[in-house]
Backbone as CSV, one residue per row, in Angstrom:
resi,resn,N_x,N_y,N_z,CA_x,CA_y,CA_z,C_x,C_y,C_z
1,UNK,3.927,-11.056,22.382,3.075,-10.762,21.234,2.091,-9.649,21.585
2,UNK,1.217,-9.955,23.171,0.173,-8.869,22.924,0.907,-7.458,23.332
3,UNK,2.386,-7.721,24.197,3.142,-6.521,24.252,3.100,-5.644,22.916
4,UNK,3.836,-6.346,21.935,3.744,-5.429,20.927,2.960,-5.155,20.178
5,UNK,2.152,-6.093,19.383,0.555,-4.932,19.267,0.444,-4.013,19.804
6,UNK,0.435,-4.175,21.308,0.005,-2.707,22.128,0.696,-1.939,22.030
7,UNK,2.062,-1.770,21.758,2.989,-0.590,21.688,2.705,-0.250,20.011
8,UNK,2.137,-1.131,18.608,2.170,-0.937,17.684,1.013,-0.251,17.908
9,UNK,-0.083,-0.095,18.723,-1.617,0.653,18.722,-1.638,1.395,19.551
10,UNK,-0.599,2.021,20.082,-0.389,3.115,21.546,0.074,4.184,20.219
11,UNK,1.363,3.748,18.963,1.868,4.402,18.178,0.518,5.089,17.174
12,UNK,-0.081,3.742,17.014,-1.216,4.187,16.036,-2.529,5.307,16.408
13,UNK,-2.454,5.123,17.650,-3.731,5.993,18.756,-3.177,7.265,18.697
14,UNK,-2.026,8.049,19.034,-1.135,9.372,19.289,-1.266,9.731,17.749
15,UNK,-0.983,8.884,16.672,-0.306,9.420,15.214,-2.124,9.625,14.648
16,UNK,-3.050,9.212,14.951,-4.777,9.349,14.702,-5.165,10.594,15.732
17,UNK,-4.829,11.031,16.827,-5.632,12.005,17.945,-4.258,13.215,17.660
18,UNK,-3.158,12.641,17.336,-2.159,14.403,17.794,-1.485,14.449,16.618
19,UNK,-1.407,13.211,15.485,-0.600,13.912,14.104,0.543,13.403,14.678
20,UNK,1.453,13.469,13.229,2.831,13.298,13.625,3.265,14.354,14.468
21,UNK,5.081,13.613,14.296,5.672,14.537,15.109,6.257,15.880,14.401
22,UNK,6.066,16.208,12.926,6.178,17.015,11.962,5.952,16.650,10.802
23,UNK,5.542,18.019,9.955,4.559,17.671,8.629,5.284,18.871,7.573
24,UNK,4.620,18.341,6.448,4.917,19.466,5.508,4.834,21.169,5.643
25,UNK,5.400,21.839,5.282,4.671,23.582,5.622,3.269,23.602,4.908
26,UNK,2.735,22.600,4.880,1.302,22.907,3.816,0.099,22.534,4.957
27,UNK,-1.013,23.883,5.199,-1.974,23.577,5.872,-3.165,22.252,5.356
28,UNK,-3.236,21.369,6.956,-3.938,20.296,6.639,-3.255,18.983,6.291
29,UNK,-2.040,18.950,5.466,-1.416,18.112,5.157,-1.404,16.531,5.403
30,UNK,-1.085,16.899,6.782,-1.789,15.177,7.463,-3.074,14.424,7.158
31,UNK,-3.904,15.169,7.237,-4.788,14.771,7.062,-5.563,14.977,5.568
32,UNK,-4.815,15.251,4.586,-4.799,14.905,2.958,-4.607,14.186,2.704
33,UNK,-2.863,13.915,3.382,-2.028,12.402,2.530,-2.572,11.201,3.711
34,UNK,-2.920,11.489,4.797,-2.469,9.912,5.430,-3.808,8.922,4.943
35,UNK,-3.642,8.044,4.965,-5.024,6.934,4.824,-5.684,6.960,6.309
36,UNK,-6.940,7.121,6.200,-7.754,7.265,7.357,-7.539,5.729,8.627
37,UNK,-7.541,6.104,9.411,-7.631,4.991,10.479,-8.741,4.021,10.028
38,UNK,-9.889,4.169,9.714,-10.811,2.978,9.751,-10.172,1.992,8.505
39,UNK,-9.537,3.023,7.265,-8.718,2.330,6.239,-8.131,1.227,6.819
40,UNK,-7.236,1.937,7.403,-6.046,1.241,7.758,-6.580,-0.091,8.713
41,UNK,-7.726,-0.014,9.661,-7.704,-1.174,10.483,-8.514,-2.258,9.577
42,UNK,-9.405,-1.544,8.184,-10.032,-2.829,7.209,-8.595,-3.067,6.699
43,UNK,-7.521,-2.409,6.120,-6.237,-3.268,4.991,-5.620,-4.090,6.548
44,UNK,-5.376,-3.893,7.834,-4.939,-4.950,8.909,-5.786,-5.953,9.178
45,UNK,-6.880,-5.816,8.727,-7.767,-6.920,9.038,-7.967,-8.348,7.673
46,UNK,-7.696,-7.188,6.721,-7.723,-7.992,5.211,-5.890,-8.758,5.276
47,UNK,-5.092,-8.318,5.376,-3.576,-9.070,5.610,-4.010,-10.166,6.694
48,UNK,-4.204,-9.785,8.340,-4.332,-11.328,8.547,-5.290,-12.402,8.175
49,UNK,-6.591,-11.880,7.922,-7.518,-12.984,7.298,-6.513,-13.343,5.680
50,UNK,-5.756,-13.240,5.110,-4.657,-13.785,4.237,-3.807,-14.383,5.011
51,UNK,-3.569,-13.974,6.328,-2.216,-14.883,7.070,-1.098,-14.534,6.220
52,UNK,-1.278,-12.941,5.456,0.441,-12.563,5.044,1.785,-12.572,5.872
53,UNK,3.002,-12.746,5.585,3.756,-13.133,5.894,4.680,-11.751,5.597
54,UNK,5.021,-11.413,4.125,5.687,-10.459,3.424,5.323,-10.147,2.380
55,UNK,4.932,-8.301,2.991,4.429,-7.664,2.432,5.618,-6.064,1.873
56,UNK,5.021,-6.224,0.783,5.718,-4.505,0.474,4.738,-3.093,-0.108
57,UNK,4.919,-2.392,0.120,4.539,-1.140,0.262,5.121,0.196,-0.437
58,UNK,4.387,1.053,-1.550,5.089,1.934,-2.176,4.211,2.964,-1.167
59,UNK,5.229,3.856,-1.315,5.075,5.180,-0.126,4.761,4.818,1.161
60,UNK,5.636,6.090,2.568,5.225,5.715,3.451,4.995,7.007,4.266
61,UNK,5.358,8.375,3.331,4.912,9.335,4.034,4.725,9.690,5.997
62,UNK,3.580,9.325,6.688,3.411,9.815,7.538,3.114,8.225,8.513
63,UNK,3.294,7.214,7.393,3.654,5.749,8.223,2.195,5.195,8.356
64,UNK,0.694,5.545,8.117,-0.393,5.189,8.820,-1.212,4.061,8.343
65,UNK,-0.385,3.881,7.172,-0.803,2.342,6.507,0.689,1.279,7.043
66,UNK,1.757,2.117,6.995,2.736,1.177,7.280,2.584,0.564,8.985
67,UNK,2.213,1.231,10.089,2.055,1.162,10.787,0.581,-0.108,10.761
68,UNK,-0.040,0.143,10.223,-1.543,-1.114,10.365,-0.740,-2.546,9.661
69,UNK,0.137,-2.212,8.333,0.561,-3.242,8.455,1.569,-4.553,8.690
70,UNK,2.309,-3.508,9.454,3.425,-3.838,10.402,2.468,-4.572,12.047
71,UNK,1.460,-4.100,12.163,0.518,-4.509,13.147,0.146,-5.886,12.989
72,UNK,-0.819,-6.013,11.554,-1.369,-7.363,10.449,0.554,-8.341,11.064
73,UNK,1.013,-7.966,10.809,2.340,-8.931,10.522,2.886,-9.492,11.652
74,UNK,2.688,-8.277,12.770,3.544,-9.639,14.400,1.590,-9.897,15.027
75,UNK,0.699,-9.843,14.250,-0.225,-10.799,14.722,-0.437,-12.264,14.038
76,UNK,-0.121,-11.864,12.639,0.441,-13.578,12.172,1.132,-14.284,12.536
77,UNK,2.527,-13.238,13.141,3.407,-13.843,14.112,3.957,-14.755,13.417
78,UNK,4.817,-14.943,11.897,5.127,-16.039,11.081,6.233,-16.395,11.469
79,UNK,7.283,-16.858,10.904,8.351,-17.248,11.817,9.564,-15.715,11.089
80,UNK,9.423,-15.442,10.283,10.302,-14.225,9.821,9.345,-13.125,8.530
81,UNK,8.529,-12.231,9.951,8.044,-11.469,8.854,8.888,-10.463,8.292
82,UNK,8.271,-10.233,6.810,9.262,-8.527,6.268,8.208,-7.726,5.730
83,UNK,8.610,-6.592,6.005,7.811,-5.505,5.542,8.586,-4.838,4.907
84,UNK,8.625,-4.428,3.447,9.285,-3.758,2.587,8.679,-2.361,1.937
85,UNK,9.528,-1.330,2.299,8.702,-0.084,1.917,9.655,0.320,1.463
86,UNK,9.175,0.783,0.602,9.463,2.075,-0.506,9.180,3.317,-0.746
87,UNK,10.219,4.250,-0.763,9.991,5.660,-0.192,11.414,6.673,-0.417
88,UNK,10.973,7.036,-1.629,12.305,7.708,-2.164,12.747,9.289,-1.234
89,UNK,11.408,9.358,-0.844,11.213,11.191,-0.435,11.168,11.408,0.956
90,UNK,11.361,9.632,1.955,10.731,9.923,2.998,11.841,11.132,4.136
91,UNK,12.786,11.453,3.611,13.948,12.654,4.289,13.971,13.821,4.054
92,UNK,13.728,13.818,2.305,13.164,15.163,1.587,12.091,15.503,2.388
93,UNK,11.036,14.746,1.579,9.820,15.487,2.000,8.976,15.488,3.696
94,UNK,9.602,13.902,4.035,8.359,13.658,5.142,9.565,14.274,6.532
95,UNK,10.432,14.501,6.327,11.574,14.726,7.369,12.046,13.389,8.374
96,UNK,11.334,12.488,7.096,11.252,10.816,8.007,10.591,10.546,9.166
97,UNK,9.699,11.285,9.533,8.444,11.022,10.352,7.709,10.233,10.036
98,UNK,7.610,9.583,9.555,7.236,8.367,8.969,7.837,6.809,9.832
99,UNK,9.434,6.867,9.244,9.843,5.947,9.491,10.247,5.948,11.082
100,UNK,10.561,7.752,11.293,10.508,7.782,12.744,9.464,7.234,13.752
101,UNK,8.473,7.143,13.114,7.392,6.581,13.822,7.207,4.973,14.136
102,UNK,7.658,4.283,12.817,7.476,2.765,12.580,8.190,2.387,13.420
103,UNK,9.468,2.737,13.985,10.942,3.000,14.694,10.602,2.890,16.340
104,UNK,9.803,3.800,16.307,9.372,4.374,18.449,8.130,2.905,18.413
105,UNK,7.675,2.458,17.332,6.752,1.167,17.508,7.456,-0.121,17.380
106,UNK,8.500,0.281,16.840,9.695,-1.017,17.035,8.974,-2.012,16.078
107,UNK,8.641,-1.177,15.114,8.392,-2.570,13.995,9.657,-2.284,13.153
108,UNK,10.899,-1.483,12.759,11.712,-1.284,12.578,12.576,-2.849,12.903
109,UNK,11.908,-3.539,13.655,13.033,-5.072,13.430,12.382,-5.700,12.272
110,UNK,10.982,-5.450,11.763,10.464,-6.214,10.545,10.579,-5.673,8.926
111,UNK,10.471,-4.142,9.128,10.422,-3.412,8.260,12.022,-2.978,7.588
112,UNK,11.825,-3.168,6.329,13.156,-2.428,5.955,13.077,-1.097,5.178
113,UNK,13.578,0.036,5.016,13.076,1.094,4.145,14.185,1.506,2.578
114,UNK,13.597,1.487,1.637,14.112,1.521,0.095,13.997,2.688,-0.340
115,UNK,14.901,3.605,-0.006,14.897,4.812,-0.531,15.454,5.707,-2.107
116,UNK,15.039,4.756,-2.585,14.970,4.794,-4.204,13.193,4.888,-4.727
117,UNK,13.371,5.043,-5.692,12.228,5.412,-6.700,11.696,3.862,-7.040
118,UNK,10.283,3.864,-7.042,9.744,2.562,-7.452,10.362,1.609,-8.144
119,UNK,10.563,2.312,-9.413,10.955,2.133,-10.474,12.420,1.401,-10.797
120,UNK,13.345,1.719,-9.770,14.416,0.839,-9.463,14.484,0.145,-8.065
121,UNK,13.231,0.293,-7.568,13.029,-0.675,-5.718,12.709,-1.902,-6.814
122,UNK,11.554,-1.968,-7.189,10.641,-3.234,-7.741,11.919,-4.289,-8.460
123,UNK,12.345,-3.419,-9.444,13.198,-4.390,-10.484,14.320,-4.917,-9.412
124,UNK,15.075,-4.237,-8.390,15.927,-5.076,-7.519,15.210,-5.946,-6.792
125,UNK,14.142,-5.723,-6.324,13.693,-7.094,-5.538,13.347,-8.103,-6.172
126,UNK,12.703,-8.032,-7.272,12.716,-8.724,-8.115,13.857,-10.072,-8.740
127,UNK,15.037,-8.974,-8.970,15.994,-9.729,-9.303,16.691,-10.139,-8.176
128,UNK,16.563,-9.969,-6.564,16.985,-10.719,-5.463,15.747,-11.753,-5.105
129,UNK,14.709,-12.142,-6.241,13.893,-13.364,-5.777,12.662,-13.020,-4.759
130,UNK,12.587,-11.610,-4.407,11.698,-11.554,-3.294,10.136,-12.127,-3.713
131,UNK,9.287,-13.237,-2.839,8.377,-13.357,-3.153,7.458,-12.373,-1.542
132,UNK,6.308,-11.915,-2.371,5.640,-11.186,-1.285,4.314,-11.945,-1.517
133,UNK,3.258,-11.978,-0.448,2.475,-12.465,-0.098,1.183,-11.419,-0.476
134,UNK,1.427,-10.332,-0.592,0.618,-8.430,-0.627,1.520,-7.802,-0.852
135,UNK,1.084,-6.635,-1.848,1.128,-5.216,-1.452,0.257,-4.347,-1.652
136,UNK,0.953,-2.917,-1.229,0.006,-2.417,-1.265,0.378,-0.801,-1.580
137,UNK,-0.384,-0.420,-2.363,0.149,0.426,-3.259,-0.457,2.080,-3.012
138,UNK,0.452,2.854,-3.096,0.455,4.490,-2.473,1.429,5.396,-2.639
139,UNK,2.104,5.244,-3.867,3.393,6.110,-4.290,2.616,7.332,-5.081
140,UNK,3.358,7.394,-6.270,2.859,8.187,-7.449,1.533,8.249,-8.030
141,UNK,0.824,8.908,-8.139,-0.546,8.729,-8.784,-0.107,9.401,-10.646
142,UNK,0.489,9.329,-10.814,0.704,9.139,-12.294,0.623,7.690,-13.066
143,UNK,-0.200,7.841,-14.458,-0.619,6.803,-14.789,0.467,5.634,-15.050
144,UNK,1.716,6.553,-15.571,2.446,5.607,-16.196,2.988,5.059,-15.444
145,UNK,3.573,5.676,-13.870,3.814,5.253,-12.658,3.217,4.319,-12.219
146,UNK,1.981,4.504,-11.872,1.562,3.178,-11.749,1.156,1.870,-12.239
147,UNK,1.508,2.261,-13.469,1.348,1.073,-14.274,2.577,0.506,-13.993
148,UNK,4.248,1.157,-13.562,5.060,0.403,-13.570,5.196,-0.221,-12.398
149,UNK,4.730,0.117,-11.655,4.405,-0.247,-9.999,3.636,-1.324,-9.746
150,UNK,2.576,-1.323,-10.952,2.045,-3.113,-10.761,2.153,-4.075,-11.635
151,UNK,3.293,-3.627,-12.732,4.127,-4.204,-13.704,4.631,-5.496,-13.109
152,UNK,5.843,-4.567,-12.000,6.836,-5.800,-11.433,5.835,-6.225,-10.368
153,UNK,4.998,-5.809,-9.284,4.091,-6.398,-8.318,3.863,-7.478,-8.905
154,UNK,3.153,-7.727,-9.746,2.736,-9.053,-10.466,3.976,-10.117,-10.491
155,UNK,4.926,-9.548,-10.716,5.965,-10.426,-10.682,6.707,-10.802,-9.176
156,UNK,5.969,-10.136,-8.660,6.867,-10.170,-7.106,5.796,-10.367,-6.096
157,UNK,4.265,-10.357,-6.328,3.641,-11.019,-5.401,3.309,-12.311,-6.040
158,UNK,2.921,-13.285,-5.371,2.582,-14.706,-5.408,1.543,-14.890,-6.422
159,UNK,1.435,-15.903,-6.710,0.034,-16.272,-7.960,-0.893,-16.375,-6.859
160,UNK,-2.041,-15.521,-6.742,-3.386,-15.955,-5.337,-3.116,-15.157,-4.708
161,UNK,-2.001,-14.294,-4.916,-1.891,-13.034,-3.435,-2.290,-12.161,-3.713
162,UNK,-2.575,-10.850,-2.940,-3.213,-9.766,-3.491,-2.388,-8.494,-3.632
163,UNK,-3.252,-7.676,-4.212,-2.594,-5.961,-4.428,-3.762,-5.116,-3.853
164,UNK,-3.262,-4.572,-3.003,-3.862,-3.178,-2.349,-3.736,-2.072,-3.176
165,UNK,-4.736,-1.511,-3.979,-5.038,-0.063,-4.785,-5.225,1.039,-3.332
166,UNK,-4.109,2.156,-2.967,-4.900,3.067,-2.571,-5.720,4.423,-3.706
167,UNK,-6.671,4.810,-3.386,-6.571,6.240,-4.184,-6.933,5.631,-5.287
168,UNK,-7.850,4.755,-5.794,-8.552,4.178,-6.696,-9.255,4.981,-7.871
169,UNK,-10.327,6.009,-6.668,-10.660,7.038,-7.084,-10.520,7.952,-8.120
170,UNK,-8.721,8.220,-8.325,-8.671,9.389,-9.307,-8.231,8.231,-10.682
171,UNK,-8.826,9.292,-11.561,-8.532,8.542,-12.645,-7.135,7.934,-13.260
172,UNK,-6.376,8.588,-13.078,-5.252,7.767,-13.443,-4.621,6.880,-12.750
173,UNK,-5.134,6.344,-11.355,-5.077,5.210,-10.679,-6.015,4.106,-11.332
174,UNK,-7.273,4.581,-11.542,-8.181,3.201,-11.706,-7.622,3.160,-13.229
175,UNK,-7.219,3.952,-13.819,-7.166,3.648,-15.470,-5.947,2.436,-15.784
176,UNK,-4.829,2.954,-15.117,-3.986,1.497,-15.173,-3.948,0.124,-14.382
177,UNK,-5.103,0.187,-13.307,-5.437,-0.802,-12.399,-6.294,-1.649,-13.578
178,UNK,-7.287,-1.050,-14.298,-8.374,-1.634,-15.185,-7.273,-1.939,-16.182
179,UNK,-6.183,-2.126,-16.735,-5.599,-2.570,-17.498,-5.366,-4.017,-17.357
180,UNK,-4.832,-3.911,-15.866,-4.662,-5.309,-15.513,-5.509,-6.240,-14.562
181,UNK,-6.937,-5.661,-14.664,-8.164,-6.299,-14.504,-8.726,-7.000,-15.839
182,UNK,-8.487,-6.192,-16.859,-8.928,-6.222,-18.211,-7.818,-7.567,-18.710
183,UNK,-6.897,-7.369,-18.557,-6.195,-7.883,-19.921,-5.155,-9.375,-18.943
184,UNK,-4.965,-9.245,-17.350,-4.680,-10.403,-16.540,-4.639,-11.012,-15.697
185,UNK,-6.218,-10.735,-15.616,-7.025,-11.698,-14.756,-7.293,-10.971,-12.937
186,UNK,-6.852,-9.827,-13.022,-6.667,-9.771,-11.453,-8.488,-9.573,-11.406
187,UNK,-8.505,-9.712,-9.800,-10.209,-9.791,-9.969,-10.447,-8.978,-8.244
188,UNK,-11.268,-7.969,-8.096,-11.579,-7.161,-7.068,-11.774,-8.524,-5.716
189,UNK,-11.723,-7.925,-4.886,-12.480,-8.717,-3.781,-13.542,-7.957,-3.188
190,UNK,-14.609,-7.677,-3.539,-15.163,-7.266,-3.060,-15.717,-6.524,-1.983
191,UNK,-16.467,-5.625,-1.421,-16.497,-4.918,-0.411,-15.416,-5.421,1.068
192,UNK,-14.240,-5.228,0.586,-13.152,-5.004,1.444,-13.105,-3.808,2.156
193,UNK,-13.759,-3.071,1.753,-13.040,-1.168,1.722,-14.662,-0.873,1.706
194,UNK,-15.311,-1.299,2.673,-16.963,-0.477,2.052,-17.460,0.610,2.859
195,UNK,-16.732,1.180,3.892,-17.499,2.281,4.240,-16.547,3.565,4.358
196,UNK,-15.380,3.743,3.157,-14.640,5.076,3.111,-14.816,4.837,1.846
197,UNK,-15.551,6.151,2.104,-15.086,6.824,0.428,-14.228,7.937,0.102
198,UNK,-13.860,8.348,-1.021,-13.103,9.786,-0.927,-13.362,10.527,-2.073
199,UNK,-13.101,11.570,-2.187,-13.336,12.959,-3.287,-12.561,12.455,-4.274
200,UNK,-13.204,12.369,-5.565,-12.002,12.042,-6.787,-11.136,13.372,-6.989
201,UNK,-10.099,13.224,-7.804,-8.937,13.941,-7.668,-9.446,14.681,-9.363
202,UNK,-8.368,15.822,-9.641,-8.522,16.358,-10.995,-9.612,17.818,-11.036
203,UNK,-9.380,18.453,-11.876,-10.134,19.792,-11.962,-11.429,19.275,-12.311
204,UNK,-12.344,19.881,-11.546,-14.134,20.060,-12.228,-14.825,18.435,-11.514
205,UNK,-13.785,17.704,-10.300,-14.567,16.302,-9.783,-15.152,16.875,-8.172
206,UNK,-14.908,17.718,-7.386,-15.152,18.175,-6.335,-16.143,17.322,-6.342
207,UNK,-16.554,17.270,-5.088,-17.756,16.389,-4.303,-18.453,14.973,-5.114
208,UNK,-17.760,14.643,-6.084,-17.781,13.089,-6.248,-17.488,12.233,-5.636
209,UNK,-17.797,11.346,-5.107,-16.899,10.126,-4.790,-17.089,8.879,-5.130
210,UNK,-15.961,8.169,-5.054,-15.976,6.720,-5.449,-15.288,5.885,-3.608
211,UNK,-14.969,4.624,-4.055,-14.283,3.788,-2.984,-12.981,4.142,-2.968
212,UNK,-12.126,4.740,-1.876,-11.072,5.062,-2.034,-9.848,3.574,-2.258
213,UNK,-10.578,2.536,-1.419,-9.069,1.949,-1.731,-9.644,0.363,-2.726
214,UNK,-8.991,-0.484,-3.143,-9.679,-1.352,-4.191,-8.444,-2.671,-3.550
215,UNK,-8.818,-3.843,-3.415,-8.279,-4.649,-3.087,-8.146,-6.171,-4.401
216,UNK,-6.691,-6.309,-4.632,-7.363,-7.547,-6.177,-6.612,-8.580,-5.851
217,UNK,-7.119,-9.752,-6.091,-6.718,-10.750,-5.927,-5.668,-11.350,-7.651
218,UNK,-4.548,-11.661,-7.408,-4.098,-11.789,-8.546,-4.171,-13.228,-9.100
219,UNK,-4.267,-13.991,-10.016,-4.434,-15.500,-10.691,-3.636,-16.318,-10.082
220,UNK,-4.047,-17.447,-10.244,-3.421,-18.392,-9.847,-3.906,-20.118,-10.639
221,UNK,-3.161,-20.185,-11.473,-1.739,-19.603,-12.344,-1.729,-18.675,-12.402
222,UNK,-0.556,-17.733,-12.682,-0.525,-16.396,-13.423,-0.038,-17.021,-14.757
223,UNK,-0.808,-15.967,-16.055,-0.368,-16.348,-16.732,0.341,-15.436,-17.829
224,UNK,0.536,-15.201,-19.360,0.850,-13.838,-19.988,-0.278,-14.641,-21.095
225,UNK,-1.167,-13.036,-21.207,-2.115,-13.348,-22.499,-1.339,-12.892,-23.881
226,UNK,-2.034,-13.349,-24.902,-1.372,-13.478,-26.150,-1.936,-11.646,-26.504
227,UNK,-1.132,-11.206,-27.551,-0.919,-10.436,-27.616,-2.078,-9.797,-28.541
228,UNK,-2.717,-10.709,-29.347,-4.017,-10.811,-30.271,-5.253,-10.607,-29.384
229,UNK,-4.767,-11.021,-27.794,-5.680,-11.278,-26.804,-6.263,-9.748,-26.018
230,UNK,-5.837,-8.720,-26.708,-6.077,-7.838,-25.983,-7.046,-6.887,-26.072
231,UNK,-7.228,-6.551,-24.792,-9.176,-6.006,-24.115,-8.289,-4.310,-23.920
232,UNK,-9.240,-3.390,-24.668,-8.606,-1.799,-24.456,-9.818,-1.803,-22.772
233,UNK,-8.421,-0.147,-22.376,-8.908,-0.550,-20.932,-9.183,1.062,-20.947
């Protein structure tokens, strides 16, 4: 056990001080898309104080959330963890440095990778029964995208389990997150995420910031509100 942690935080130490092992042709890149290290060790610290088991994950880009919570998962040490990521682009775009990475940390025996579009990952797991314990969310920042992204989540994490918001910040993340704060029941957990903030996204927000990542606990029951029942978001 403490073997691999340490080889999962030898991976995480090199991919924080030297960057991957290749990046986009776009200056800075790494350090745009990845979620900051202190992120990543509050969302590993928030999975085991849950004692998650199986978790899934939209986007995995440069691996630096997948990596913290592939970490969270052989410290629960459950009897069969899974880590499910989703990542339509990670060959296109990331040249799979990403998964190459999860791979040299040998969480690659927990993790599986779904190289399809949200949008048809969610509805198959779904319809193969997967129950997840978390996720945690970092694909598309389009609204409608993510609204479909925590469409099926709801249906595929547990009643009492949570959803990880990254990128809260720009508006068309928090706008469909507040939909389903508003209208079913999910409820923040509070200063989970309290000392990163980040620049909101969109023309004319420069040097604003809000909390970059938002953590919600979903009902338990879950239930469906009536349709008369509804709060504009």
């Amino acid at each position: 056990m403490n073997e691999r942690r340490a080889r999962v935080w030898e991976v995480r130490r090199r991919l924080t001080q030297d960057g991957p092992p290749r990046t986009r042709p776009r200056e800075g890149d790494f350090e745009t898309v990845t979620v900051p290290e202190r992120v990543c060790d509050q969302l590993r610290d928030l999975l085991i104080s849950e004692g998650a088991q199986t978790v899934v994950e939209v986007g995995l880009a440069y691996a630096s959330s997948a990596l913290a919570i592939g970490e969270a998962l052989i410290t629960v040490n459950p009897p069969s963890p899974r880590h499910v990521i989703i990542d339509p682009f990670q060959e296109r775009d990331w040249s799979n440095a990403g998964w190459d990475l999860l791979c040299s940390a040998g969480l690659d025996s927990i993790a599986s990778l779904m190289r399809a579009s949200s949008s048809i990952a969610l509805p198959q797991l779904l319809a193969e029964g997967l129950v997840a314990d978390a996720a945690f969310v970092d694909g598309s920042h389009r609204f409608h995208e993510v609204f479909v992204d925590l469409y099926f989540l709801r249906k595929i994490v547990r009643p009492g389990g949570l959803i990880v918001i990254d990128d809260d910040c720009t508006p068309s993340v928090r706008t469909a997150v507040h939909y389903y704060e508003q209208n079913l029941g999910w409820t923040e957990i509070a200063d989970t995420f309290p000392s990163e903030a980040a620049p909101t996204a969109g023309a004319g927000s420069r040097g604003a910031s809000r909390t970059r990542c938002k953590a919600l606990r979903l009902p338990d029951p879950s239930f469906e509100p009536s349709f008369e029942e509804f709060r504009t978001f």
